[in-house]
C-alpha positions in Angstrom: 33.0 0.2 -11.7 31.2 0.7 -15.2 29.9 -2.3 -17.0 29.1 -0.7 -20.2 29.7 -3.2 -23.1 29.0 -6.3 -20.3 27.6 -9.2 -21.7 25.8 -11.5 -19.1 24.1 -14.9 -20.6 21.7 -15.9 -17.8 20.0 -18.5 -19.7 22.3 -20.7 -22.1 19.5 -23.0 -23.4 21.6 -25.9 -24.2 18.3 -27.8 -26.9 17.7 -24.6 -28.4 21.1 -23.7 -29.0 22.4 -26.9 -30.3 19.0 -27.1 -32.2 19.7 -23.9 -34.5 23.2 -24.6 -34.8 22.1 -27.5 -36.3 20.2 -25.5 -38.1 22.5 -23.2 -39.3 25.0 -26.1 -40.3 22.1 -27.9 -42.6 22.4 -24.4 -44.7 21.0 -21.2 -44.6 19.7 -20.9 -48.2 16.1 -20.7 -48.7 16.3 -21.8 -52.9 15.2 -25.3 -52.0 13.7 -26.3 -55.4 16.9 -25.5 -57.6 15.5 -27.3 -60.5 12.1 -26.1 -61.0 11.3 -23.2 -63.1 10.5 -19.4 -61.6 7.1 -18.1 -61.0 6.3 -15.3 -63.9 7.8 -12.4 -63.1 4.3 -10.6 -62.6 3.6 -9.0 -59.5 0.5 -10.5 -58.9 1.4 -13.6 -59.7 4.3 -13.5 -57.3 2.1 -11.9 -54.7 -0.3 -15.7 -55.2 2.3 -17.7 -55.7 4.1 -16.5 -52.2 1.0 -16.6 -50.0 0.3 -19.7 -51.0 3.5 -21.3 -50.0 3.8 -19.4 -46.8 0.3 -20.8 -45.9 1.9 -24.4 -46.4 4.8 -24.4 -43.9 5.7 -27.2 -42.2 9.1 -26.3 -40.6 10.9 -23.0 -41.0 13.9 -21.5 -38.8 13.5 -17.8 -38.5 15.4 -14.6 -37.1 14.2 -11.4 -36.5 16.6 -8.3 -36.2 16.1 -4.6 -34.5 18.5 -1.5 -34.8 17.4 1.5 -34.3 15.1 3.4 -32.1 14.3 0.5 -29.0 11.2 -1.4 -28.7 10.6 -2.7 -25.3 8.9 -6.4 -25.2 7.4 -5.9 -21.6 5.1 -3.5 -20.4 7.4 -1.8 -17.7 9.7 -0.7 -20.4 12.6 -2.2 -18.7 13.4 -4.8 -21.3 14.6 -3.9 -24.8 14.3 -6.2 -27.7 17.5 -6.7 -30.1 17.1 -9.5 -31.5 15.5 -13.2 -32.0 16.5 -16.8 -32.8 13.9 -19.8 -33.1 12.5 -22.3 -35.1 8.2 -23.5 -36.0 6.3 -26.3 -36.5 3.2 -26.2 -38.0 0.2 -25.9 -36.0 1.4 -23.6 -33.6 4.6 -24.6 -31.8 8.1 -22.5 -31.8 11.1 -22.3 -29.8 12.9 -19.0 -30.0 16.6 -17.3 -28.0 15.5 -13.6 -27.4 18.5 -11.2 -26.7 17.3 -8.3 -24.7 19.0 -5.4 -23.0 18.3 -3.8 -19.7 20.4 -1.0 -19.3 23.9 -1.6 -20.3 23.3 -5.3 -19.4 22.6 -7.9 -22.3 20.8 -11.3 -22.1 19.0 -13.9 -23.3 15.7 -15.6 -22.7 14.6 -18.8 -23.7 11.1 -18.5 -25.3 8.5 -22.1 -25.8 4.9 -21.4 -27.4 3.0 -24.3 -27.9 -0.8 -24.1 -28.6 -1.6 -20.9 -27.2 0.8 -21.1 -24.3 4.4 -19.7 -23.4 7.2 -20.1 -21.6 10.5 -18.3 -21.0 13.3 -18.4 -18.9 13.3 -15.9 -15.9 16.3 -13.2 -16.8 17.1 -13.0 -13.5 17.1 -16.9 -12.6 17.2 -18.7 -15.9 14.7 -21.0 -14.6 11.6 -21.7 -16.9 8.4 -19.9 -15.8 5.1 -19.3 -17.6 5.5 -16.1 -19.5 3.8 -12.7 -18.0 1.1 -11.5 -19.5 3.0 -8.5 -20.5 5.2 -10.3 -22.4 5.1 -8.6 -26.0 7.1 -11.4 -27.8 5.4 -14.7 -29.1 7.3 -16.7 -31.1 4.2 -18.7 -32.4 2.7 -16.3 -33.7 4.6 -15.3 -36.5 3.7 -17.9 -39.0 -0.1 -18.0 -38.0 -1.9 -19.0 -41.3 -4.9 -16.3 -41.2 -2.8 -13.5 -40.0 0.8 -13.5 -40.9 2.5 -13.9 -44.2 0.2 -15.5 -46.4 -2.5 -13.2 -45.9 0.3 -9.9 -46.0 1.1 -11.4 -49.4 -3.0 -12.0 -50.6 -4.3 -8.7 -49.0 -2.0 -7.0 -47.2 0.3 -5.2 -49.1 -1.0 -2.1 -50.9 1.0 -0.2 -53.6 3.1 -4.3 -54.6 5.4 -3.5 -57.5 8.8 -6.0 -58.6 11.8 -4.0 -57.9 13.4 -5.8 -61.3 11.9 -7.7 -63.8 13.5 -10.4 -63.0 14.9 -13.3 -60.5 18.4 -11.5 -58.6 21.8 -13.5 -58.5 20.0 -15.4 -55.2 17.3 -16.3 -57.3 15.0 -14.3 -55.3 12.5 -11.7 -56.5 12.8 -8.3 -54.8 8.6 -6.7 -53.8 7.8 -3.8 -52.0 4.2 -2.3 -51.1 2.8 -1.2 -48.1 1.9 -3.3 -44.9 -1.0 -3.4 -43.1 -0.5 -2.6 -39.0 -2.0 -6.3 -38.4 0.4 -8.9 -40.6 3.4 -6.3 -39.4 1.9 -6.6 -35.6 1.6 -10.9 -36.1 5.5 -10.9 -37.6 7.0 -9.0 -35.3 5.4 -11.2 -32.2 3.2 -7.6 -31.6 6.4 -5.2 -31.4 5.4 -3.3 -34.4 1.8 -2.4 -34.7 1.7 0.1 -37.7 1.5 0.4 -41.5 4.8 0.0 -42.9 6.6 0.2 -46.4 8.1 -3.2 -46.5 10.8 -5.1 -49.1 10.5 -8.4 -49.2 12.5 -11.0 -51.2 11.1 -14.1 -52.5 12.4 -17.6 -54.1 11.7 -17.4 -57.6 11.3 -21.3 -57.1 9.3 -22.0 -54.1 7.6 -18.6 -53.7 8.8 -18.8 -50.1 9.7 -15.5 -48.4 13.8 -15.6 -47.8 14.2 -11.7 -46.2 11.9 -8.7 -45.3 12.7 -5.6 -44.6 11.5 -2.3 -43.0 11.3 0.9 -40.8 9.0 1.7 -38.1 8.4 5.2 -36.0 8.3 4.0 -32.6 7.2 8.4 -31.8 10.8 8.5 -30.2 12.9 7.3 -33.5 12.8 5.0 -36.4 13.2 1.5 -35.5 14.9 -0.7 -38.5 14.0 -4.4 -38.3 15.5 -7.6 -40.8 13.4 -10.8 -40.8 15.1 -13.6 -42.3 13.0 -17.4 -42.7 15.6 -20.2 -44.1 16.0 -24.1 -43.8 12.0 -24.5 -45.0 11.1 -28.4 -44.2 13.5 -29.3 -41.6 12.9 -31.8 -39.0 11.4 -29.7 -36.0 10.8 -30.9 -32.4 9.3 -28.1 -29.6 9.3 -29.3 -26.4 7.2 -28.2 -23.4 9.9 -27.2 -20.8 10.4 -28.4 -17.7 8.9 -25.3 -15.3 11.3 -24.4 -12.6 14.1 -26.2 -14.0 17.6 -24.6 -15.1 17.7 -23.8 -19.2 
């Protein structure tokens, strides 16, 4: 019997997944400051205006998308990351649901980083566990302030033009350039570790970064991978799970 196309959720997460459907029912627009007027449309005074902001988040809910070439998250090679969902609160605490494949089977695990620490739910059990230390994927560590997006914005990116000289339809300003391997490695929980030409689109408003984009030779293909950050300032709870308990 083939089970090509089976879908097999070993871990429904009840918290996390009523958390970001709350989340996603609160609105998924990252223009927050309707009102206020855009940053210049100068490059470099996007570029200041943007790292600043994404070195003050409070709250964000994020996703992170792969298509493409696969990129394993364990060391074994046996599970293939497609796709994440999860929120973070400032100092360094995030919830994420991680969708992986193995084979033709699909799951998802249930990721809690909290100071330095993480958690996911076994894929085979669904029962909380401390994560491996080959685990790839930490959902904390995407917004940490001396390595993520504020200093890709200051530093990072070499080559930063504005697509278009001014805000889109969205409000957003359109900026490409060229990644450094180490903000791409931090925003990508370490699955990318590479210079990359990125796009990234930023509220004219806020400066906050609503969507980035961008391609990555994994030496077997081209991975293509969507980050998307929305609902900035949201209340935010992460909880330490209960280890050996059921999601």
């Amino acid at each position: 019997m083939e089970c090509r196309g089976l879908v097999i959720t070993l871990s429904r997460l009840p918290f996390l997944a009523v958390a970001l459907l709350a989340f996603m029912l609160v609105g998924a627009c990252s223009s927050d400051e309707p009102g206020k007027a855009a940053i210049a449309a100068d490059v470099d005074a996007v570029r200041a205006a943007a790292a600043q902001a994404m070195s003050d988040i409070d709250t964000v809910r994020f996703s992170i998308g792969r298509s493409g070439a696969v990129v394993y998250i364990d060391d074994g090679d046996s599970l293939a990351f497609e796709r994440a969902e999860g929120r973070f609160a400032a100092p360094a605490s995030a919830d994420a649901l991680i969708t992986v494949t193995a084979g033709s089977l699909t799951t998802e695990v249930g990721a809690v980083a909290i100071d330095g620490a993480t958690w996911i739910t076994n894929p085979a059990t669904g029962r909380w566990e401390p994560a491996p230390e080959d685990l790839s994927f930490d959902p904390a560590s995407l917004f940490k302030p001396d390595l993520g997006w504020s200093p890709l914005l200051a530093t990072g990116l070499r080559r930063a033009e504005l697509l278009e000289p001014a805000p889109d339809d969205d409000n957003r300003y359109h900026l490409r350039g060229i990644a450094e391997a180490q903000p791409i490695s931090v925003l990508t929980g370490g699955l990318v570790d590479q210079r990359v030409p990125i796009d990234l689109w930023i509220d004219a408003a806020s400066g906050r970064v609503v969507e980035a984009r961008f391609d990555a030779d994994t030496g077997e293909g081209v991975s293509n991978w969507l980050l998307v950050l929305s609902d900035y300032g949201a209340n935010v709870e992460v909880e330490r799970p209960d280890l050996g308990a059921d999601s």
